[in-house]
N, C-alpha and C positions, 0 to 999 in steps of 0.2 A: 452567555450561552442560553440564555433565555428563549430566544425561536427552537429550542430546540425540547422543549418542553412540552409533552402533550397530554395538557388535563383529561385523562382516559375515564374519571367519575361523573364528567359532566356531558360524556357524548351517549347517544344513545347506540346501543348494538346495531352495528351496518361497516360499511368500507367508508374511507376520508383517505384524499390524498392529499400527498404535503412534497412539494417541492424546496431543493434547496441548492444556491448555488456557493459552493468552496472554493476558497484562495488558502495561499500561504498564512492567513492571519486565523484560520481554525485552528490549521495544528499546531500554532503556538502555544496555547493553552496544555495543549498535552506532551510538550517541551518533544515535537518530533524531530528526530537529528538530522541533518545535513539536505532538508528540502529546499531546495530554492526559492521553488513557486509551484502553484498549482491552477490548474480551473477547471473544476469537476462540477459534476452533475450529478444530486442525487434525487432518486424519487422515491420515495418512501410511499406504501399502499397500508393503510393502517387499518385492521380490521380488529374491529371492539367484538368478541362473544362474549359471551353467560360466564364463561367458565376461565376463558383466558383471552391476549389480543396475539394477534398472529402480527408482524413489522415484517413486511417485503421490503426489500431494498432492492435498486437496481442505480446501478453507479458506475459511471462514464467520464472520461476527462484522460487530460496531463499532468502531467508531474515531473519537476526537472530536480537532477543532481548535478553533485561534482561530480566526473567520472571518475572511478576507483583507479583508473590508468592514466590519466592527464590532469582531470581535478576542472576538465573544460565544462560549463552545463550540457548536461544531458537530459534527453525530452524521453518519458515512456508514456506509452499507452495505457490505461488501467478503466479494466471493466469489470464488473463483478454484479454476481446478481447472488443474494444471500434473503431466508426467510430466517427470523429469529423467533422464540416462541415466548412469553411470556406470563407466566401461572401466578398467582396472587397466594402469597401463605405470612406466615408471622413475619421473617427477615430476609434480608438479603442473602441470596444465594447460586452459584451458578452449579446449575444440575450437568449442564457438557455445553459446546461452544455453541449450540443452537435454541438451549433452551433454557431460560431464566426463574427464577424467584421471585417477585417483588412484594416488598410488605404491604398490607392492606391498608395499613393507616395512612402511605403516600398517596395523592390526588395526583401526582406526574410521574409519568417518565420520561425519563434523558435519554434521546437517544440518539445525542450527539457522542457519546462513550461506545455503542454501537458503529457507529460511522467511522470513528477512527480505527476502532479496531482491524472494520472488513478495509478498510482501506489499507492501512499499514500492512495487512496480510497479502493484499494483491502486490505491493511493491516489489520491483524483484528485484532478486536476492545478490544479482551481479549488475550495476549500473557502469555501463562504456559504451560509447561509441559502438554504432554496429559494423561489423567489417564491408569491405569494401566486395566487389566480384573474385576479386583472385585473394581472398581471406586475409588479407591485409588490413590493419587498423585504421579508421578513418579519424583519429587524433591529429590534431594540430602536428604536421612534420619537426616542427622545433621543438618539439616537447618531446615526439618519439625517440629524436635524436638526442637529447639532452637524457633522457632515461635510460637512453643503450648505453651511454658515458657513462654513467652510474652506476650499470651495472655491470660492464665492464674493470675489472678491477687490477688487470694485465696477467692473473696467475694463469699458472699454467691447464689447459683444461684434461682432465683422463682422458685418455683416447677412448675407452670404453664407451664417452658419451656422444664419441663422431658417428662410431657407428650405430647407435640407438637414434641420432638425428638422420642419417639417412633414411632407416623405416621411416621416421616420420614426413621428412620431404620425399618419400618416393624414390630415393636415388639411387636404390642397392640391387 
């Protein structure tokens, strides 16, 4: 994680930008669960003041899972654009999710630990297949079919819950 290091003591106060491209082999290091792959795009706008550096990020790409409903890959879109702040005092500390601590006596900061964060945070929260035009699941049919079997289990259902499923299909 070395490129991800920016001697902030040896730059003189102005903007540097820093480009960087991600795969699946960054968020190994931070043991991310169940990514397949990725190919994002980050641009970091680094700006050195007197007093503190301000880290722009703005971050574009895909990212695939198993679908929480078939387990098929699934592709999202993820975009984010996050300013992070970061103040110079004795130790490490985070003051709220925008704005940092860093000890004085470090020459870098990592802000590859930032990047996973705002990313893992844009993930969403439900990964499936997006439904089709009449709201139907666009999962592999042999799989739909193999999970209605399963949950299918032959007992009897409460009639209670035919007529709560007609509000839902419309049919009452």
């Amino acid at each position: 994680m070395h490129d991800y290091n920016i001697s902030y003591k040896g730059l003189a106060e102005g903007e540097y930008l820093y480009d960087y491209h991600l795969n699946e082999t960054f968020f190994e290091t931070f043991e991310t669960e169940n990514l397949l792959a990725a190919d994002l795009q980050v641009s970091l706008t680094f700006r050195k003041k007197s007093t503190h550096v301000e880290l722009e990020f703005d971050i574009n790409g895909t990212v695939s899972f198993p679908c929480d409903r078939c387990l098929e890959p699934v592709s999202s879109e993820i975009e984010t654009q996050q300013k992070i702040y970061v103040k110079f005092g004795e130790a490490y500390a985070e003051e709220d999710e925008n704005l940092y601590i860093w000890p004085e006596s470090n020459n870098d900061i990592d802000v590859s630990k930032f990047i996973n964060e705002l990313i893992v945070v844009a993930f969403p929260m439900r990964k499936v297949h997006p439904d089709d035009t009449k709201g139907r699941p666009t999962c592999p049919v042999d799989m739909l079919k193999y999970i209605e079997n399963i949950n299918d289990d032959g007992s009897k259902i409460d009639p209670r819950w035919n007529e709560l499923n007609k509000l839902k299909d419309g049919t009452s």
